[in-house]
VMD Tcl script that builds the backbone (N, CA, C; Angstrom):
set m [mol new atoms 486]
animate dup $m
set s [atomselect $m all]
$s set {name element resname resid chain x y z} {
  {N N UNK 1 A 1.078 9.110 -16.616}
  {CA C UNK 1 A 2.162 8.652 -17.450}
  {C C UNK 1 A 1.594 7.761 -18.563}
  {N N UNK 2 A 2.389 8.060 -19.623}
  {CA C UNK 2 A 1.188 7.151 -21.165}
  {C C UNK 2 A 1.829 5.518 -20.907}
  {N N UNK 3 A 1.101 5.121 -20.775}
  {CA C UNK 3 A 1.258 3.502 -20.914}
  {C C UNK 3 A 2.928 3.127 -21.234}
  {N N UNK 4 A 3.416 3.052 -22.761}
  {CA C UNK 4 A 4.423 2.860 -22.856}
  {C C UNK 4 A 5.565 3.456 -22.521}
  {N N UNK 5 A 5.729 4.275 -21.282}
  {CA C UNK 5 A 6.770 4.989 -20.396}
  {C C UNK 5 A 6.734 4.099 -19.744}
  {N N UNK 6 A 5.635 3.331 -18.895}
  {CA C UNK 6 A 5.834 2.576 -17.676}
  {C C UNK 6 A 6.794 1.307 -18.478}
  {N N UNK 7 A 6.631 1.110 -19.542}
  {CA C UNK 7 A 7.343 -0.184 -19.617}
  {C C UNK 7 A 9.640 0.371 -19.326}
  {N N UNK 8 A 9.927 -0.720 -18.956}
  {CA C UNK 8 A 11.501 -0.226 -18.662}
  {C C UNK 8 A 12.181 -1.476 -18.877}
  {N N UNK 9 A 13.834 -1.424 -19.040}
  {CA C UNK 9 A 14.101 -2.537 -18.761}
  {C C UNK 9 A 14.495 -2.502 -17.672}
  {N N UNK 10 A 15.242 -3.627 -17.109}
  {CA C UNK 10 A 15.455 -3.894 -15.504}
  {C C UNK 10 A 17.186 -3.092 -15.369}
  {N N UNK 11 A 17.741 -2.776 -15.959}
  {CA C UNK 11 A 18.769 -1.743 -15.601}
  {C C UNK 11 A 18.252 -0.180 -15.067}
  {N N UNK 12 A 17.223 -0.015 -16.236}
  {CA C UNK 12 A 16.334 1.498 -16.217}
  {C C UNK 12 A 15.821 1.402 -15.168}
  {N N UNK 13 A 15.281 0.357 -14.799}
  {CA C UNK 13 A 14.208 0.337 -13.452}
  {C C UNK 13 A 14.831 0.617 -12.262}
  {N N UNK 14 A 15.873 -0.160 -11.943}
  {CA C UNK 14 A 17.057 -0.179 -10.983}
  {C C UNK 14 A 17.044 1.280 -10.472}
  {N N UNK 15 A 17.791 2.069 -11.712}
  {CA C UNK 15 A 18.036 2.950 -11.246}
  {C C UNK 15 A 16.569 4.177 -10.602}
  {N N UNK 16 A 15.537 3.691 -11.297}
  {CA C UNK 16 A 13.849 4.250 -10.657}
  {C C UNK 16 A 13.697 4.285 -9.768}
  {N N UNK 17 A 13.675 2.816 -9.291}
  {CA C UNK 17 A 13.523 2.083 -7.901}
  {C C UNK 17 A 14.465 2.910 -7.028}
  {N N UNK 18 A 15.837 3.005 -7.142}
  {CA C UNK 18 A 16.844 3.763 -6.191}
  {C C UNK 18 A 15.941 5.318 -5.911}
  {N N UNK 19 A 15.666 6.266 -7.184}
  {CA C UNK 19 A 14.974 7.084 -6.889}
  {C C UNK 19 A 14.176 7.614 -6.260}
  {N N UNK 20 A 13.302 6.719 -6.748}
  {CA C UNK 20 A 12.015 6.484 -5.726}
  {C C UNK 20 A 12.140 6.403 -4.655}
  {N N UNK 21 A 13.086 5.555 -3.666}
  {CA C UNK 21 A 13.079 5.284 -2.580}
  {C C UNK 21 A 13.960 5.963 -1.823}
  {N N UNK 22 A 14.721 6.992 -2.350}
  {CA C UNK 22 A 15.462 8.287 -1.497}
  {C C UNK 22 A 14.140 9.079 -1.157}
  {N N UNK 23 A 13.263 8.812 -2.099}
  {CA C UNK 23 A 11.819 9.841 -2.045}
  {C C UNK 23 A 10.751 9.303 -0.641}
  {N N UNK 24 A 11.175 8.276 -0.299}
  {CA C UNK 24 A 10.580 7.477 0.618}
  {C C UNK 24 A 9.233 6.662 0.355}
  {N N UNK 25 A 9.558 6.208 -0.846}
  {CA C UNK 25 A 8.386 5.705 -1.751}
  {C C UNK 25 A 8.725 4.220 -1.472}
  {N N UNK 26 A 7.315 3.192 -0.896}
  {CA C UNK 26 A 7.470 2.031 -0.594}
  {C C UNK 26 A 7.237 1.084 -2.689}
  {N N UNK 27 A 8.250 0.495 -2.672}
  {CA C UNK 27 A 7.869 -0.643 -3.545}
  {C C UNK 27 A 7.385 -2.101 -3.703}
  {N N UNK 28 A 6.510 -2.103 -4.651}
  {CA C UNK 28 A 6.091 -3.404 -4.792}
  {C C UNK 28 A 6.204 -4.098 -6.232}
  {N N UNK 29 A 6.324 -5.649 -5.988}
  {CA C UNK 29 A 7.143 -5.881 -6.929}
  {C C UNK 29 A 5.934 -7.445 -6.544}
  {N N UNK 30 A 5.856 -7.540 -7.954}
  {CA C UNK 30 A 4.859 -8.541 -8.564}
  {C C UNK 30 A 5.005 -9.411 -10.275}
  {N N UNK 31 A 5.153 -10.381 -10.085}
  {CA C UNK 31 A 5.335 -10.773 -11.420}
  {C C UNK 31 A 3.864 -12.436 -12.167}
  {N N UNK 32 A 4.146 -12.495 -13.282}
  {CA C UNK 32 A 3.212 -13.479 -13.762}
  {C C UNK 32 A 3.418 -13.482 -15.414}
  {N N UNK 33 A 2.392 -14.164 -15.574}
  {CA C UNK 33 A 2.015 -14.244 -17.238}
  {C C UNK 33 A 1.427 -13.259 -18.053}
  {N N UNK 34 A 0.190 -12.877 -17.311}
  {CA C UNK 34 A -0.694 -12.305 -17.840}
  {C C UNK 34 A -1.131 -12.145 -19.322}
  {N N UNK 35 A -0.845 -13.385 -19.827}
  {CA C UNK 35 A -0.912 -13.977 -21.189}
  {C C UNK 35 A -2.780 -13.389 -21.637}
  {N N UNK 36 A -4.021 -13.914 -21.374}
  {CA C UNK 36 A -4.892 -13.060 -21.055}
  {C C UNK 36 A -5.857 -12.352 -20.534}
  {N N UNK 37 A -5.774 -10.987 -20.036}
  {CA C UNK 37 A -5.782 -10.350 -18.833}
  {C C UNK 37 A -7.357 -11.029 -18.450}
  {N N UNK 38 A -7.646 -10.713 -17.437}
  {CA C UNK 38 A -8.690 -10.921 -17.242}
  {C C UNK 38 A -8.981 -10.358 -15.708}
  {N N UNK 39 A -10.485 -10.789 -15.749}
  {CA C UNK 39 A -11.143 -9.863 -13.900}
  {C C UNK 39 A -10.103 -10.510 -12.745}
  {N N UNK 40 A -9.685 -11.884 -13.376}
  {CA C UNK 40 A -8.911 -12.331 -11.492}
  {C C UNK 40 A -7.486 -11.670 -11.641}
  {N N UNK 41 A -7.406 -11.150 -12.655}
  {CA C UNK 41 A -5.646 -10.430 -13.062}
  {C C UNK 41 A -5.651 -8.781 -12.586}
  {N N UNK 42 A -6.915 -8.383 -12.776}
  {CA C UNK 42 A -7.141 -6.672 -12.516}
  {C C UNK 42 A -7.406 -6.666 -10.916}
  {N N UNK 43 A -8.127 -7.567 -10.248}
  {CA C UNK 43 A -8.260 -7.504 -9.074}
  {C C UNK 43 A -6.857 -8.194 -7.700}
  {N N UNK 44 A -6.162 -8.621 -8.581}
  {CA C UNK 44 A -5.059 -9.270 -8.338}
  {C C UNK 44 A -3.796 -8.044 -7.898}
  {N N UNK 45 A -4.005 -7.246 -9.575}
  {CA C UNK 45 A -2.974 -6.115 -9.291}
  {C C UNK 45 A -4.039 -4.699 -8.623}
  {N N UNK 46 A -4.818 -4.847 -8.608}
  {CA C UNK 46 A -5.162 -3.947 -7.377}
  {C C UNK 46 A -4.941 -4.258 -6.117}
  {N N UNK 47 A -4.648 -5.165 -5.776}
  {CA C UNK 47 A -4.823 -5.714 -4.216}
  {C C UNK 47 A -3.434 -5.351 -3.925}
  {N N UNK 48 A -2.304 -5.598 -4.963}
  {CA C UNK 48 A -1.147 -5.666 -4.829}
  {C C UNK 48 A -0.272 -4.028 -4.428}
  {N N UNK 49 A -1.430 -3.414 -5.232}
  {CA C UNK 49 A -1.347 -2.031 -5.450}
  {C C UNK 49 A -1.177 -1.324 -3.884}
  {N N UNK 50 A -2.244 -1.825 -3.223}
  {CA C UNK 50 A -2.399 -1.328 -1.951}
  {C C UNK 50 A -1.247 -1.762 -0.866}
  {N N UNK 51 A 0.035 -2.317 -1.161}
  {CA C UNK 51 A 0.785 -2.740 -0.576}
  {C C UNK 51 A 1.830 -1.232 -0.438}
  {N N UNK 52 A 1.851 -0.551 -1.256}
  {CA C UNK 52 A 2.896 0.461 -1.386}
  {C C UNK 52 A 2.673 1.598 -2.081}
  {N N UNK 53 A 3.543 2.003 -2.697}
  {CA C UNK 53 A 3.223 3.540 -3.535}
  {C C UNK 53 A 3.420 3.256 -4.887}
  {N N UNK 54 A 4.385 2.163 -5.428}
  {CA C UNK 54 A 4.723 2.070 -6.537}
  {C C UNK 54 A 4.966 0.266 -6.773}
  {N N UNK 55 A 4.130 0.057 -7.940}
  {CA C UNK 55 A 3.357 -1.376 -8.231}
  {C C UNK 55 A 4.708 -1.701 -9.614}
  {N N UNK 56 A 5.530 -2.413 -9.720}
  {CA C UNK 56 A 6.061 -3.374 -10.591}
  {C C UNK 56 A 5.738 -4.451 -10.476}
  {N N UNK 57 A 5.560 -4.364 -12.326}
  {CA C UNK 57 A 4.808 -5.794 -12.369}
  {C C UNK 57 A 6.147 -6.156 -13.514}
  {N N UNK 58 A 6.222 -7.771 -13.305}
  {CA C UNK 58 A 7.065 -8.516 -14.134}
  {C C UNK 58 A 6.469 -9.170 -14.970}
  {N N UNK 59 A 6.591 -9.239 -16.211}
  {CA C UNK 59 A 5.954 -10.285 -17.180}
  {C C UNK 59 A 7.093 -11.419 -17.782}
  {N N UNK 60 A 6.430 -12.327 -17.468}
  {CA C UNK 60 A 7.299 -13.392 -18.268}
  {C C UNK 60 A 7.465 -13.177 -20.346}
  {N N UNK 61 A 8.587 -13.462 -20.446}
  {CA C UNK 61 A 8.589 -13.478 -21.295}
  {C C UNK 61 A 8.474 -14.767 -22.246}
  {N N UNK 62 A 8.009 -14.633 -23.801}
  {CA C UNK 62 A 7.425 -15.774 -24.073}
  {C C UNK 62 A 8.128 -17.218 -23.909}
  {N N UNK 63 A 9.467 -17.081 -24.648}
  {CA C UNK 63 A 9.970 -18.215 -24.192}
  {C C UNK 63 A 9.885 -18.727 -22.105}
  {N N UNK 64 A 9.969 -17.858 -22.021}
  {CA C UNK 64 A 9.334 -18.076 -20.481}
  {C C UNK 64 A 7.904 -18.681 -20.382}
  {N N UNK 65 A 6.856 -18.017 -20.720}
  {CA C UNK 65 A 5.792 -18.778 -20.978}
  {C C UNK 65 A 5.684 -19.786 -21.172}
  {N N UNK 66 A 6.567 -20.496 -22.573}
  {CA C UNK 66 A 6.103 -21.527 -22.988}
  {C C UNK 66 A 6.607 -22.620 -22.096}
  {N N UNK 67 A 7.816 -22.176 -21.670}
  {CA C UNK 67 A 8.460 -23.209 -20.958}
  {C C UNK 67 A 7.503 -23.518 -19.419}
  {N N UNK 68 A 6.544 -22.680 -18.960}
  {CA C UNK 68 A 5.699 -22.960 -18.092}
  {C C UNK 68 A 4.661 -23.203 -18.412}
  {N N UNK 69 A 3.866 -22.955 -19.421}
  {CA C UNK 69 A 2.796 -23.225 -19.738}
  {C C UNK 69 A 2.600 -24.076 -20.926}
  {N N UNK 70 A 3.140 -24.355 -21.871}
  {CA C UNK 70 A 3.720 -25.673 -23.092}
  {C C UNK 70 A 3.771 -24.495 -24.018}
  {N N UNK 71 A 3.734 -25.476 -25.454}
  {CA C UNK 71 A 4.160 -24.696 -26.710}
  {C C UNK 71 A 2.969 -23.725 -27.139}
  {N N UNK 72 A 1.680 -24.054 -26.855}
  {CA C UNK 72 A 0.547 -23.218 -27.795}
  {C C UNK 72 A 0.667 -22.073 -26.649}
  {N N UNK 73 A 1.659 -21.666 -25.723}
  {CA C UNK 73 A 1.002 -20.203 -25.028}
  {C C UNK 73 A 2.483 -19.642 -25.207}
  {N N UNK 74 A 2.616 -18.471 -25.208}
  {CA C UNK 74 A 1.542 -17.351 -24.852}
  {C C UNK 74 A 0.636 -17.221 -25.923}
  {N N UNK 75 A -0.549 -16.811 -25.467}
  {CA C UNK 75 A -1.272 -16.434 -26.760}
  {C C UNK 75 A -1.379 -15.070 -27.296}
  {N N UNK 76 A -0.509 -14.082 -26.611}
  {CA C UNK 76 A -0.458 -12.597 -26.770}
  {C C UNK 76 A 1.029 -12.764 -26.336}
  {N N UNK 77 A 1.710 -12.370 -27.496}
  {CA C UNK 77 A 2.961 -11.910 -26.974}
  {C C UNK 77 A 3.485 -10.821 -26.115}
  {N N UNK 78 A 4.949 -11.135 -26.089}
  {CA C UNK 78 A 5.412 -10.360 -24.775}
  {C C UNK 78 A 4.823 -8.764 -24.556}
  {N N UNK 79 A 5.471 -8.533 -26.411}
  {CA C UNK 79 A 4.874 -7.131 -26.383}
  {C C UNK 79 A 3.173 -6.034 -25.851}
  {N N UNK 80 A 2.661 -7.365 -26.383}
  {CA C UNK 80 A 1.011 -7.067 -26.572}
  {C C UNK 80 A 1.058 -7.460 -24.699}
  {N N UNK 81 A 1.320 -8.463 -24.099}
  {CA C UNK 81 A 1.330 -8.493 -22.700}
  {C C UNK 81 A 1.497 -7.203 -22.146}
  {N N UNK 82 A 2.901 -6.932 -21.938}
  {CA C UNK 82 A 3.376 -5.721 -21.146}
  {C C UNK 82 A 2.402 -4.779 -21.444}
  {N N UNK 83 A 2.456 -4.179 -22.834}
  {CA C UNK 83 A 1.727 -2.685 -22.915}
  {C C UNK 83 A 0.201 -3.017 -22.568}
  {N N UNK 84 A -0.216 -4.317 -22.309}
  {CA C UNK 84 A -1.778 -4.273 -21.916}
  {C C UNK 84 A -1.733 -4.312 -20.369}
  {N N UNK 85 A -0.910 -4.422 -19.660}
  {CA C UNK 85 A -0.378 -4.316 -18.148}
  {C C UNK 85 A -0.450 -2.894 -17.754}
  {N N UNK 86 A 0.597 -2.535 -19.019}
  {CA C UNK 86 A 1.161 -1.026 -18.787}
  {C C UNK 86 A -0.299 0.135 -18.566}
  {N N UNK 87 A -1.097 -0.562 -19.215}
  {CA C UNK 87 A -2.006 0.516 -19.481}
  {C C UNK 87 A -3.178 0.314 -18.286}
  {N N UNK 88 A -2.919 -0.319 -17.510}
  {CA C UNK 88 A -3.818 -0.266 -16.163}
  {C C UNK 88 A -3.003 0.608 -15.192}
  {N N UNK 89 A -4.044 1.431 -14.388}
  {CA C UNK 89 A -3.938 2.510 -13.644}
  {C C UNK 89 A -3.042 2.128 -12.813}
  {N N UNK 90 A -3.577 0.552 -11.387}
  {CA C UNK 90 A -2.683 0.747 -10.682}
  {C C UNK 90 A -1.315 -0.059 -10.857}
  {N N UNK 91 A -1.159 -0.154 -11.969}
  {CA C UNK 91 A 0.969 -0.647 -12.730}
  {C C UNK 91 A 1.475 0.960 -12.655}
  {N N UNK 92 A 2.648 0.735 -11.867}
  {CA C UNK 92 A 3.450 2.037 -12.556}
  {C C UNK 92 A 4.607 1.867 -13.236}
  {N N UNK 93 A 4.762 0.634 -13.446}
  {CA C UNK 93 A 6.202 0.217 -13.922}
  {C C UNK 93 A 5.646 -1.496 -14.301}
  {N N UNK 94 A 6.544 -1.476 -15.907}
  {CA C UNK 94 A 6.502 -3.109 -16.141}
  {C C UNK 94 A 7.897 -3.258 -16.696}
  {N N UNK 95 A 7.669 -4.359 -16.401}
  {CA C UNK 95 A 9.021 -5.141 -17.274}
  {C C UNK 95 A 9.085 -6.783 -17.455}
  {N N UNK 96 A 9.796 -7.185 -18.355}
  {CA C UNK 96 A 9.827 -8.510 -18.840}
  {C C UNK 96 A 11.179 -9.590 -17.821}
  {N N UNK 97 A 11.055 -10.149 -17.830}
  {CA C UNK 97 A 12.044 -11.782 -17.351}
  {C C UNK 97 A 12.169 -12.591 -18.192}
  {N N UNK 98 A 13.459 -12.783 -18.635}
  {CA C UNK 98 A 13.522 -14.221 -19.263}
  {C C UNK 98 A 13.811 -15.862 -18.968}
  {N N UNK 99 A 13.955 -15.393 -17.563}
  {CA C UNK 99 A 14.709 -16.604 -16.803}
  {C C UNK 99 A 12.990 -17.403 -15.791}
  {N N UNK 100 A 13.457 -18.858 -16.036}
  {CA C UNK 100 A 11.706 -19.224 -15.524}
  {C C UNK 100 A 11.346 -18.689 -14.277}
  {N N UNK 101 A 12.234 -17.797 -13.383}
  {CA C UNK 101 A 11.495 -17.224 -12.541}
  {C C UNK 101 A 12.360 -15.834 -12.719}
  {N N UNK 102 A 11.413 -14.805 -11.609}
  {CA C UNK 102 A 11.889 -13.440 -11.501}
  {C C UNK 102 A 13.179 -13.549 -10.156}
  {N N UNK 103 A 13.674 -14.486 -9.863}
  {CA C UNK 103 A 14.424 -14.744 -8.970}
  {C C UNK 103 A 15.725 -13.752 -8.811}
  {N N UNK 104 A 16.441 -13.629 -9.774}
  {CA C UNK 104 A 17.100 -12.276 -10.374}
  {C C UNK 104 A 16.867 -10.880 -10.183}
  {N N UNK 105 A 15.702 -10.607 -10.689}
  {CA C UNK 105 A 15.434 -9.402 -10.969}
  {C C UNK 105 A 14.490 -8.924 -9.455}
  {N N UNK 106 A 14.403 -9.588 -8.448}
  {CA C UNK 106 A 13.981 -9.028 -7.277}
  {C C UNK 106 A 15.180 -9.485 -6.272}
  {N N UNK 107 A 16.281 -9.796 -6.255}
  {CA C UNK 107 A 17.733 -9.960 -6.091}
  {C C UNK 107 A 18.194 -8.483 -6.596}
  {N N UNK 108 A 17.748 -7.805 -7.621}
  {CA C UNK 108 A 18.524 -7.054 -7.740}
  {C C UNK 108 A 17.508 -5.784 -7.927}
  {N N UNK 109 A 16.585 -5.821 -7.743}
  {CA C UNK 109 A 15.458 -4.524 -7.323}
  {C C UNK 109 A 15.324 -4.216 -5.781}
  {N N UNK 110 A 15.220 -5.414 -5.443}
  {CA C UNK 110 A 15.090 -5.874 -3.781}
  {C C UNK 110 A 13.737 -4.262 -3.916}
  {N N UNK 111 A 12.771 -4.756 -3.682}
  {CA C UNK 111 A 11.142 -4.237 -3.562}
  {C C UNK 111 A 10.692 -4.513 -1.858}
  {N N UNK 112 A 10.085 -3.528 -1.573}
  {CA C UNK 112 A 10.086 -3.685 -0.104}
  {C C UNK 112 A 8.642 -4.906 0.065}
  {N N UNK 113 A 7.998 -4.954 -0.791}
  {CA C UNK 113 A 6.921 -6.059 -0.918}
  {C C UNK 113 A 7.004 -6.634 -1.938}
  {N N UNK 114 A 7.381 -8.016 -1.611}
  {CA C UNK 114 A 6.829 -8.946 -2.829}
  {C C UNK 114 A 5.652 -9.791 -2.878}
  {N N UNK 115 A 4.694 -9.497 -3.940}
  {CA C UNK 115 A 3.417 -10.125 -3.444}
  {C C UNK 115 A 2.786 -10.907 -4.734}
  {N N UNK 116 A 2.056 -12.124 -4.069}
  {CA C UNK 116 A 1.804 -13.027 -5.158}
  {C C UNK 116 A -0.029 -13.732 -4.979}
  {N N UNK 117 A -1.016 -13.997 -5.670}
  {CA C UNK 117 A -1.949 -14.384 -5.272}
  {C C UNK 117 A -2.037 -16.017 -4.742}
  {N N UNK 118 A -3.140 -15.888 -3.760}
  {CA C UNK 118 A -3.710 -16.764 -2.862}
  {C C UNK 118 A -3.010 -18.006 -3.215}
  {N N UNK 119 A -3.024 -17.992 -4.574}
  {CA C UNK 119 A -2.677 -19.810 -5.282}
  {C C UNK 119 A -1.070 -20.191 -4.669}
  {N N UNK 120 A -0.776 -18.953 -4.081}
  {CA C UNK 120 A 0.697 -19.370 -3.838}
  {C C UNK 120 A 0.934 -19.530 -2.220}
  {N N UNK 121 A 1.305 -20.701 -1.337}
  {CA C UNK 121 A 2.061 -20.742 -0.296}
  {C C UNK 121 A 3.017 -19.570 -0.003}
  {N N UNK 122 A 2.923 -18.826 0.648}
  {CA C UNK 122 A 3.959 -18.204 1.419}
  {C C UNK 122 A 5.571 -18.640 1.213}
  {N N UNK 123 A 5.654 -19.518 2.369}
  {CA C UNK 123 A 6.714 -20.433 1.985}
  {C C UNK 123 A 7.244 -20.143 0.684}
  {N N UNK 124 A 6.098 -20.631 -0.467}
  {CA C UNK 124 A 7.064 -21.098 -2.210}
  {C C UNK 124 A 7.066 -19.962 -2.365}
  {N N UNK 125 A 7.109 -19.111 -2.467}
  {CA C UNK 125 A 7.067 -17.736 -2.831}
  {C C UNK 125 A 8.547 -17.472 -3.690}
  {N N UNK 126 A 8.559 -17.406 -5.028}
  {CA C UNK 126 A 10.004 -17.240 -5.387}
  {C C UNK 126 A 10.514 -15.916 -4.961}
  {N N UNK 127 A 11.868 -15.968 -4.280}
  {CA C UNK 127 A 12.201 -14.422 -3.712}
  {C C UNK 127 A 12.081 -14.075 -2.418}
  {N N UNK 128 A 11.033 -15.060 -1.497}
  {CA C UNK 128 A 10.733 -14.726 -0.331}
  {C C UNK 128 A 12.072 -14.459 0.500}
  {N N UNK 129 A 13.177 -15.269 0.320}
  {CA C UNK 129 A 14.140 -15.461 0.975}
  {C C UNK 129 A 15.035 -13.839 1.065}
  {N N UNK 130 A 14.957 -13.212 0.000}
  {CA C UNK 130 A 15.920 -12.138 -0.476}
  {C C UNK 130 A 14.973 -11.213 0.141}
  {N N UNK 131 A 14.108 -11.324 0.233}
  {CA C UNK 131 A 13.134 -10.102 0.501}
  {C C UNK 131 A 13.013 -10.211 2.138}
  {N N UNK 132 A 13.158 -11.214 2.891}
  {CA C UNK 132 A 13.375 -11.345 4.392}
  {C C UNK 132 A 14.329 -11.003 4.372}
  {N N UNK 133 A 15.725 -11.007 3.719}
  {CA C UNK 133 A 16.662 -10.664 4.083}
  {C C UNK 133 A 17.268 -9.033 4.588}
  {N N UNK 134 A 16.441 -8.419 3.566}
  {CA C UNK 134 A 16.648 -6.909 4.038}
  {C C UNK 134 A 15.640 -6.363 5.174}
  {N N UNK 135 A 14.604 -7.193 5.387}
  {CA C UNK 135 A 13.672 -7.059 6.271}
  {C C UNK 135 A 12.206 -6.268 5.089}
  {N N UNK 136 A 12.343 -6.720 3.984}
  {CA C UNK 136 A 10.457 -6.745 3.668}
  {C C UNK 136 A 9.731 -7.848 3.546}
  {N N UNK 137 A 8.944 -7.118 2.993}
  {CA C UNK 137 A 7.447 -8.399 3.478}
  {C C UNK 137 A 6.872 -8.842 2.120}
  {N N UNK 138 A 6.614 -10.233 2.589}
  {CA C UNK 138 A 6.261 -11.026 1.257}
  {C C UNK 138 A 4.500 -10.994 1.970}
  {N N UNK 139 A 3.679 -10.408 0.891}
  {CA C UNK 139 A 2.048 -10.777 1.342}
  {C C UNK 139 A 1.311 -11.389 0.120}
  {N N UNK 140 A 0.238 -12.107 0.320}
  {CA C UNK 140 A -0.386 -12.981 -0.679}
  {C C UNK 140 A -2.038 -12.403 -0.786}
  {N N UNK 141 A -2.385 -11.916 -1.785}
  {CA C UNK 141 A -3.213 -11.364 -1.839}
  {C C UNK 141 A -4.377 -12.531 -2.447}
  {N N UNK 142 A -5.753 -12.347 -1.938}
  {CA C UNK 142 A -7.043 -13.365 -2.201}
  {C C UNK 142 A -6.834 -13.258 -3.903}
  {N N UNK 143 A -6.956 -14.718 -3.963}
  {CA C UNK 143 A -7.372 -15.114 -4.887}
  {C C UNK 143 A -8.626 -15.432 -5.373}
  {N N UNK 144 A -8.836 -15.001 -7.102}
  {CA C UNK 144 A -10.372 -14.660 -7.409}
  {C C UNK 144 A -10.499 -16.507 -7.800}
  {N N UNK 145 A -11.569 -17.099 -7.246}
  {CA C UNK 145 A -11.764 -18.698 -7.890}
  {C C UNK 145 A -12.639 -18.393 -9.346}
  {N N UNK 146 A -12.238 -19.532 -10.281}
  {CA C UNK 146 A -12.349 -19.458 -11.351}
  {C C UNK 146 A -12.267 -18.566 -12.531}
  {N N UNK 147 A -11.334 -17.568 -12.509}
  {CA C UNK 147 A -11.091 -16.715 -13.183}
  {C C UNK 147 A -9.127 -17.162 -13.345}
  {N N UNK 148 A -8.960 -17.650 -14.527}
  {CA C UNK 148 A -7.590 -18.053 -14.969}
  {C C UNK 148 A -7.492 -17.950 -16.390}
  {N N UNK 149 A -6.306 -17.884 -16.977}
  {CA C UNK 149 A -6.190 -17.992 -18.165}
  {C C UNK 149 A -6.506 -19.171 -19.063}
  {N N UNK 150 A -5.788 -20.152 -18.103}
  {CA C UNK 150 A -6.459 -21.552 -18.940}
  {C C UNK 150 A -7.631 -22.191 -18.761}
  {N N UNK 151 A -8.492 -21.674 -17.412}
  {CA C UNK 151 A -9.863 -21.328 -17.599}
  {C C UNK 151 A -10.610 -20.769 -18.584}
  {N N UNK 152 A -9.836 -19.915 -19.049}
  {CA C UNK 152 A -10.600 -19.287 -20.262}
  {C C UNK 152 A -10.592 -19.282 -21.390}
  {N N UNK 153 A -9.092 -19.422 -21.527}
  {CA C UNK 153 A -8.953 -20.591 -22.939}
  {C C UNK 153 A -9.811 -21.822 -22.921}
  {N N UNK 154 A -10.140 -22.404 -22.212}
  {CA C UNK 154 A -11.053 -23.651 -22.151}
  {C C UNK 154 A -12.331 -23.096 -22.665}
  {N N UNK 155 A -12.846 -21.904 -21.712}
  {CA C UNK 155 A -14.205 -21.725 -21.807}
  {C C UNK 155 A -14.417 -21.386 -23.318}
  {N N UNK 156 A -13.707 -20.667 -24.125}
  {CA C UNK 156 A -13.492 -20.216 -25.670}
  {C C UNK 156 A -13.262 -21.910 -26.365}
  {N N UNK 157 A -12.355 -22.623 -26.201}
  {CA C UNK 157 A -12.648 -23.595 -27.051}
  {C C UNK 157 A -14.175 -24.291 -27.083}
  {N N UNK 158 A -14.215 -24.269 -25.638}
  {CA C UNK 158 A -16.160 -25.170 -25.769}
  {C C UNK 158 A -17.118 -24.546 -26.302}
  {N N UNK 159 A -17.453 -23.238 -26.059}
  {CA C UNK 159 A -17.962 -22.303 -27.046}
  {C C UNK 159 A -18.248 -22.468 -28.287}
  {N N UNK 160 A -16.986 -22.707 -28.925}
  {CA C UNK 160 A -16.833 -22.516 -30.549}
  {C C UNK 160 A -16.198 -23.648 -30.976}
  {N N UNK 161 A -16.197 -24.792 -30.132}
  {CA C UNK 161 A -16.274 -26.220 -30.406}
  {C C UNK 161 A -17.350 -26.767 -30.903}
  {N N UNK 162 A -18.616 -26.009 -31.007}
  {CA C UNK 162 A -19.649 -27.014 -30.901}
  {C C UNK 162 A -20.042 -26.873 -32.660}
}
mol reanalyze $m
mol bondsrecalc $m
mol representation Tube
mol addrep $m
């Protein structure tokens, strides 16, 4: 599928997701920044990948961003985000959030896995609650150390600081 098919909005998806899962296709449902991509982001959504048959990923959208991360991010907008998501093998589906969490939109996908990396408690897991409720499983996949975005924005300013 060409990259910009996978992107949807969350009505379009809805009705995917229903599809899919008359087909007996397990979903997974994953969200973040991915402001810019990097090795702990590709190994992140591979891990996630292996949870099911079909990988949604959520991207925040910018005003979302900024409001989590301050005013100078995102540094790749929403657009340039998603379709650089979209275009990795194991995404089969993206879509955007505008609300500071995906709390909503896995309320109303309900994904038989919701999965988030290492950095996250179980417990905090936004969604965990909705996703026990139908009986799926929230799993936390290893986290890569030192591979982050604002890791790497750092490492680029010192660079070309000097």
């Amino acid at each position: 599928m060409d990259s910009a098919q996978k992107i949807k909005e969350e009505k379009k998806l809805k009705k995917i997701v229903q599809r899919l899962r008359r087909k007996g296709k397990r979903i997974v449902f994953t969200n973040g920044c991915f402001d810019i991509l990097h090795y702990g982001h590709i190994k992140y959504l591979e891990s996630a990948k292996g949870y099911g048959d079909v990988l949604i990923v959520a991207v925040n959208s910018d005003s979302s961003v900024r409001k989590l991360k301050g005013k100078s991010r995102p540094i790749n907008n929403q657009t340039e985000r998603t379709n650089i998501v979209a275009s990795l093998g194991c995404v089969d589906y993206v879509t955007v959030f505008k609300e500071p969490t995906p709390y909503r939109m896995i309320k109303n996908l309900k994904p038989d896995y919701l999965i988030k990396g290492a950095d996250w408690k179980k417990e905090d897991i936004i969604g965990r609650d909705i996703v026990a409720s139908y009986g799926g499983k929230v799993g936390v996949v290893p986290f890569i150390k030192n591979y982050s975005t604002t890791d790497l924005i750092r490492k680029i300013i010192k660079k070309f600081s000097k």
